[in-house]
Backbone as a ProteinNet text record, in pm:
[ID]
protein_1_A
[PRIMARY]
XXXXXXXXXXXXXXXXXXXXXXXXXXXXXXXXXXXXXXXXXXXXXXXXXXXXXXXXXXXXXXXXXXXXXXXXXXXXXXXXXXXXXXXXXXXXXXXXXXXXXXXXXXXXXXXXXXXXXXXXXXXXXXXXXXXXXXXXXXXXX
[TERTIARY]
-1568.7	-1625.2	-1531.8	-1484.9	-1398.2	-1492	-1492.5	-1577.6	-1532	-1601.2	-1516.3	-1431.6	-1448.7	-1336.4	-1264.8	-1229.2	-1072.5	-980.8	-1065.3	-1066.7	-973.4	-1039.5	-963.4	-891.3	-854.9	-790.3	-641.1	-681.7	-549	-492.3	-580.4	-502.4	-400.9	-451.6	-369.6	-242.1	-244.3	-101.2	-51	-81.6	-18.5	38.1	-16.4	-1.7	163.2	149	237.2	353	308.8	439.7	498.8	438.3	507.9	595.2	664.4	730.7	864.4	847.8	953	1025.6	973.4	1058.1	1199	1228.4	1382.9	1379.4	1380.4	1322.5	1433.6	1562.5	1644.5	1662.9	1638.7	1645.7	1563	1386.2	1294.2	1177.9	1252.8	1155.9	992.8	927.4	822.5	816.4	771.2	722.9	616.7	573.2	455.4	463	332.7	318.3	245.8	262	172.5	101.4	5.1	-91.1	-171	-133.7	-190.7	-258.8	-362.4	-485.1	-480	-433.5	-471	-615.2	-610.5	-738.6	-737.8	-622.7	-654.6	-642.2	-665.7	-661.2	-623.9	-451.7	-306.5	-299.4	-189	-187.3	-35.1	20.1	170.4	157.3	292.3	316.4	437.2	424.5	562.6	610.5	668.8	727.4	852.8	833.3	950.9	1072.7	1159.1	1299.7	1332.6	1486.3	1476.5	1655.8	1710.7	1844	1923.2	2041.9	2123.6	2101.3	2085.5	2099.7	1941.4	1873.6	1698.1	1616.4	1634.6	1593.1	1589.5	1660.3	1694.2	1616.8	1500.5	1421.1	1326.1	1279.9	1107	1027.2	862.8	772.5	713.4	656.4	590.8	497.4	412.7	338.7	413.9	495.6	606.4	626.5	683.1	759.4	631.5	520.2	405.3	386.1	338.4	373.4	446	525.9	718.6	639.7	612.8	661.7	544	419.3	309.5	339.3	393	418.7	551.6	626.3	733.6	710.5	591.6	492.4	397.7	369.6	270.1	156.2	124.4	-17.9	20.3	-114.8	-124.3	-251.5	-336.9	-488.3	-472.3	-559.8	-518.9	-649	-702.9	-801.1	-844.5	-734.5	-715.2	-582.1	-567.5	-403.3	-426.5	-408.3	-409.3	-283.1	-301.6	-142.7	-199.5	-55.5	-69.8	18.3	10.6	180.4	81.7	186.8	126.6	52.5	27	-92.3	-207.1	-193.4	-245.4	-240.4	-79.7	-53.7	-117.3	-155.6	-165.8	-68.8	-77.7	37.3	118.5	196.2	278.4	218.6	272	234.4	324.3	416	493.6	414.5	366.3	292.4	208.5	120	-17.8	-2.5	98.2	133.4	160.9	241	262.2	141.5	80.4	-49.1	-152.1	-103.1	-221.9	-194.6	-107.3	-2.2	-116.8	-166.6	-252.6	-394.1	-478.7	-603.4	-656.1	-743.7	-781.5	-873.6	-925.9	-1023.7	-981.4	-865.9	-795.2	-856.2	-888.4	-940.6	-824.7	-812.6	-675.2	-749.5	-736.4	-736.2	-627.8	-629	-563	-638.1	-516.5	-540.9	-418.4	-482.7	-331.6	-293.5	-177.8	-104.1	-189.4	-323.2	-428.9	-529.5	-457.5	-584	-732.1	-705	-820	-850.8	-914.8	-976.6	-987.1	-922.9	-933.1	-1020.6	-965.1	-1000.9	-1001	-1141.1	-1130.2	-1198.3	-1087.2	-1132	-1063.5	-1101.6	-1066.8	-904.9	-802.8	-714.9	-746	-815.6	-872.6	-892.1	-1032.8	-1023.4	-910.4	-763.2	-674.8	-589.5	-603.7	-521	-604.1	-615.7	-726.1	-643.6	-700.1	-569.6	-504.1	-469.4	-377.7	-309.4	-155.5	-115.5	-79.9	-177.2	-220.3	-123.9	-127.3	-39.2	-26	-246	-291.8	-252.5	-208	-153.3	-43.4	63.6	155.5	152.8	7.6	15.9	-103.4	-157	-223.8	-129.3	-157.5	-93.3	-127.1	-39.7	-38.3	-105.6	-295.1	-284.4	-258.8	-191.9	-164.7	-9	20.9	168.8	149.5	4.8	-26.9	-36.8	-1.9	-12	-64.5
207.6	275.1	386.7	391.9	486.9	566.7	707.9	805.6	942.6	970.7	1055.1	1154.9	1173.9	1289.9	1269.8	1110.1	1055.1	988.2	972.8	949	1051.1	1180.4	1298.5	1318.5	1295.4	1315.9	1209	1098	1021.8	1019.2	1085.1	1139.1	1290.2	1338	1483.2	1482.3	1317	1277.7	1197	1151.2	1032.7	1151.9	1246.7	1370.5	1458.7	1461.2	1574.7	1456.5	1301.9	1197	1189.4	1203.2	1186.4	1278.3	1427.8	1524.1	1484.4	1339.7	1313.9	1153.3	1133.6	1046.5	1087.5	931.4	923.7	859.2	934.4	875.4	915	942.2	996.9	902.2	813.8	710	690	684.8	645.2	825.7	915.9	1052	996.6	874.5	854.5	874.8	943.8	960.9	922.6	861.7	735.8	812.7	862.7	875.2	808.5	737.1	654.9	664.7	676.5	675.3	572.9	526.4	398.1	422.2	402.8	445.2	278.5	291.4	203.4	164	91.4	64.4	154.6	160.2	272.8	399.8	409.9	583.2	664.7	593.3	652.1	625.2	745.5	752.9	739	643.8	613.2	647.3	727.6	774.1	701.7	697.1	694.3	671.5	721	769.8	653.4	632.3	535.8	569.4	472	554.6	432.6	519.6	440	335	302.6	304.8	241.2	258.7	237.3	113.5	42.8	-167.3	-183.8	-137	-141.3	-283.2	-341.8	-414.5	-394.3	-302.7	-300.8	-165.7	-136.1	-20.5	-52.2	38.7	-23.1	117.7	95.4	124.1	212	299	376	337.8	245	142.8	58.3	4.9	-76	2.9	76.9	231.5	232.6	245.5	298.7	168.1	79.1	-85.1	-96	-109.9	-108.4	1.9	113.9	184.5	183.1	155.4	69.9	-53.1	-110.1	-258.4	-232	-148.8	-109.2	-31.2	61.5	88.5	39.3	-85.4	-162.8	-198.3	-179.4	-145.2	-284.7	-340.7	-439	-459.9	-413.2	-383.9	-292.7	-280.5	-100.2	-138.6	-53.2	16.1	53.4	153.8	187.2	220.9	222.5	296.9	361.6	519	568.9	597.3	600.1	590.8	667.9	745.4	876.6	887.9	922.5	907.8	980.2	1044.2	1135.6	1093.9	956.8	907.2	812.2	785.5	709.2	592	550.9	374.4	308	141.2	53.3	36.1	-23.8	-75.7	-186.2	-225.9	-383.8	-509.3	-556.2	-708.2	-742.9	-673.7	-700.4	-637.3	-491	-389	-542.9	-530.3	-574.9	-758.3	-827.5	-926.3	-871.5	-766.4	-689.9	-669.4	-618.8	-549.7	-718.9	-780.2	-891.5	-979.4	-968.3	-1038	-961.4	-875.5	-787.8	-782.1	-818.1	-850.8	-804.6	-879.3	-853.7	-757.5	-703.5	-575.1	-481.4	-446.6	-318.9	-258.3	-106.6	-73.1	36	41.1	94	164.3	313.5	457.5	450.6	476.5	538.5	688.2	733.4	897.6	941.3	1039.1	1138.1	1184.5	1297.5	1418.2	1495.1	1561.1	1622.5	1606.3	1501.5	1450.2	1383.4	1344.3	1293.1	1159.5	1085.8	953.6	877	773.3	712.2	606.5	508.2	385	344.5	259.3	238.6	92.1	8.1	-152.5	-232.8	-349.9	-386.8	-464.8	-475.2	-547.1	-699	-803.5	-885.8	-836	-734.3	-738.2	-728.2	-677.8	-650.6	-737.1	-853.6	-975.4	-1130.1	-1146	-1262.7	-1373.5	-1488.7	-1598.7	-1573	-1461.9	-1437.8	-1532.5	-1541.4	-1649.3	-1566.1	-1633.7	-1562.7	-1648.3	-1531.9	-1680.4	-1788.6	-1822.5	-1978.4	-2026	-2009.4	-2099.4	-2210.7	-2125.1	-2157.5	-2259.7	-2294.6	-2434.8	-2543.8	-2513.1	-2611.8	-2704.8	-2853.8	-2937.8	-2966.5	-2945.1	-3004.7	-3144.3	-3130.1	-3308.3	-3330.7	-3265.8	-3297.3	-3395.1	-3375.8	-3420.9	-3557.7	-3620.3	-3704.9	-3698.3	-3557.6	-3487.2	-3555.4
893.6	778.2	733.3	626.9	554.6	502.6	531.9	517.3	417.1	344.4	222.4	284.3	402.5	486.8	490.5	488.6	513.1	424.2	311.2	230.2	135	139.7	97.5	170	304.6	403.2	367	349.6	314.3	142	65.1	-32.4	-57.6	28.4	55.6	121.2	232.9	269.1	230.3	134.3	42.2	-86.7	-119.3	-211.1	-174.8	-19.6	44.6	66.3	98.3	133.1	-50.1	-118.1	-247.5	-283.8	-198.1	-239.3	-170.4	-77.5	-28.4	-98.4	-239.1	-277.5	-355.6	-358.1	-379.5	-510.8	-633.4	-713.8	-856.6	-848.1	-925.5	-1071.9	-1077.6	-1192.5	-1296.5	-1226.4	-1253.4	-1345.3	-1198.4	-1177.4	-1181	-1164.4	-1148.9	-942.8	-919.6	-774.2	-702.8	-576.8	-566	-400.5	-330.6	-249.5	-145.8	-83.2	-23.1	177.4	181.8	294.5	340.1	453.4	550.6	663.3	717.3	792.7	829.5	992.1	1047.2	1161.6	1183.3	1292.7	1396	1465.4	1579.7	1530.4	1366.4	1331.3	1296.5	1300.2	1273.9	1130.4	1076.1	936.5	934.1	858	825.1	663.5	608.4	516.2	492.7	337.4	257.6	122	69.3	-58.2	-117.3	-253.7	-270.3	-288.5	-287.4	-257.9	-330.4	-431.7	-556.5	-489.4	-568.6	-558.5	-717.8	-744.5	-864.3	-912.7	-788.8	-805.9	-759.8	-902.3	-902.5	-753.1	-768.3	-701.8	-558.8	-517.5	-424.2	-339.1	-491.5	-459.9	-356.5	-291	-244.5	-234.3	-220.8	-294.9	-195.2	-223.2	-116	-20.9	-48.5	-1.9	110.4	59.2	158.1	274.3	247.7	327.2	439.8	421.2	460.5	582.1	524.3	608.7	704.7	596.7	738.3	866.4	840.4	948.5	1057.9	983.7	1094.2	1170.6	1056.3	1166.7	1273	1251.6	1324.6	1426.1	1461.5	1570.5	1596.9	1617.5	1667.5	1560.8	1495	1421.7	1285.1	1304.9	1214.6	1122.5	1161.1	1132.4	1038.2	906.5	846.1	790.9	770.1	744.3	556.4	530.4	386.4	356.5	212.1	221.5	34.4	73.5	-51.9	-132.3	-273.3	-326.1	-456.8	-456.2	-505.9	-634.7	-738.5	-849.8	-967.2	-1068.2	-1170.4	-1277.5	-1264.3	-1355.1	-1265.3	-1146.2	-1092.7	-1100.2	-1095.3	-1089.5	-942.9	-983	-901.6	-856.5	-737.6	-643.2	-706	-649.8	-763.5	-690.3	-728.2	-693.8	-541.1	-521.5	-383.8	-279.7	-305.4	-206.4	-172.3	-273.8	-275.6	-213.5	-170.1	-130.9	20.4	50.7	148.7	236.4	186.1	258.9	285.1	198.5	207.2	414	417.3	540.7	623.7	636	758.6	691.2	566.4	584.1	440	388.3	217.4	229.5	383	349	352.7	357.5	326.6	214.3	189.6	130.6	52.1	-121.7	-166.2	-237.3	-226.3	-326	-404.6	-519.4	-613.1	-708	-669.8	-739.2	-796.7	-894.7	-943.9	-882.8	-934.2	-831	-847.2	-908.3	-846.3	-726.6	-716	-617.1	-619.1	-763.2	-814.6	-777.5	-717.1	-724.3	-828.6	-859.1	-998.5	-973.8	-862.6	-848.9	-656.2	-627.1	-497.1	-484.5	-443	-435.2	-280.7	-279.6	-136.5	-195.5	-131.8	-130.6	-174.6	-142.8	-180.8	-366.2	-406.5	-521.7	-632.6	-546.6	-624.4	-664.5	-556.7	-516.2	-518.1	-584.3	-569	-584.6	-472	-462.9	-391.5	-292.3	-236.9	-130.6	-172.8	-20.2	64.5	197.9	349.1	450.2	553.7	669.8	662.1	714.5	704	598.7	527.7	427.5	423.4	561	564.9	694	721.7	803.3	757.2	625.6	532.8	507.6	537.8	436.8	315.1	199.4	73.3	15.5	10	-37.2	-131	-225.2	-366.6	-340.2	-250.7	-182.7	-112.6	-103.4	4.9	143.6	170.7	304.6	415
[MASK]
+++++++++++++++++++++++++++++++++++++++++++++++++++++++++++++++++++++++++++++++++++++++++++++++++++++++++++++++++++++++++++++++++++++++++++++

């Protein structure tokens, strides 16, 4: 249960991870906060680079560094930027790999709450692991 304590709690570090992007191209800044199952909060900010593509997203950042300490389960992940953008379509493919009930805040750089939906609602259709050992009967499988 995500409880409004933590709630405000993971927007204030998704708020404070957004003073650490790398964002010289764009100056749009994206702070992002991940609340995993055992509790832990992974932060991170996007970091831009010259050869765009090669950017990644605060969200990502946030991922990477859970799954890179054990943690696969998450809970919620709040994301923070000066109008209150959605995540992209890569985050939100990202996050899907560990479970559609993830629960995603979006707020301004005030800290305001804009929008709160499950990963699933953001992603619908999403291709999941199991997917990747369905056979194709459209193929005659």
């Amino acid at each position: 249960m995500l409880t409004d304590e933590m709630r405000e709690k993971l927007i204030q570090e998704a708020r404070q991870a957004r003073s650490r992007a790398y964002a010289p191209y764009s100056n749009y800044t994206v702070g992002a906060a991940l609340l995993t199952a055992s509790g832990q909060i992974y932060t991170g900010a996007n970091i831009e680079n010259a050869a765009y593509p090669d950017t990644i997203c605060a969200e990502r950042v946030a991922v990477f560094k859970a799954v890179f300490e054990g943690e696969k389960e998450f809970i919620a992940i709040a994301v923070v930027s000066s109008n209150g953008g959605f995540p992209c379509g890569s985050c939100r493919q990202v996050l899907a790999e560990f479970g559609l009930q993830t629960r995603v805040l979006v707020a301004k750089e005030d800290g305001a709450l804009l929008f709160e939906a499950t990963l699933g609602d953001l992603l619908p259709g999403a291709f999941l692991p199991e997917h990747l050992n369905e056979r194709d009967s459209r193929r005659g499988g």
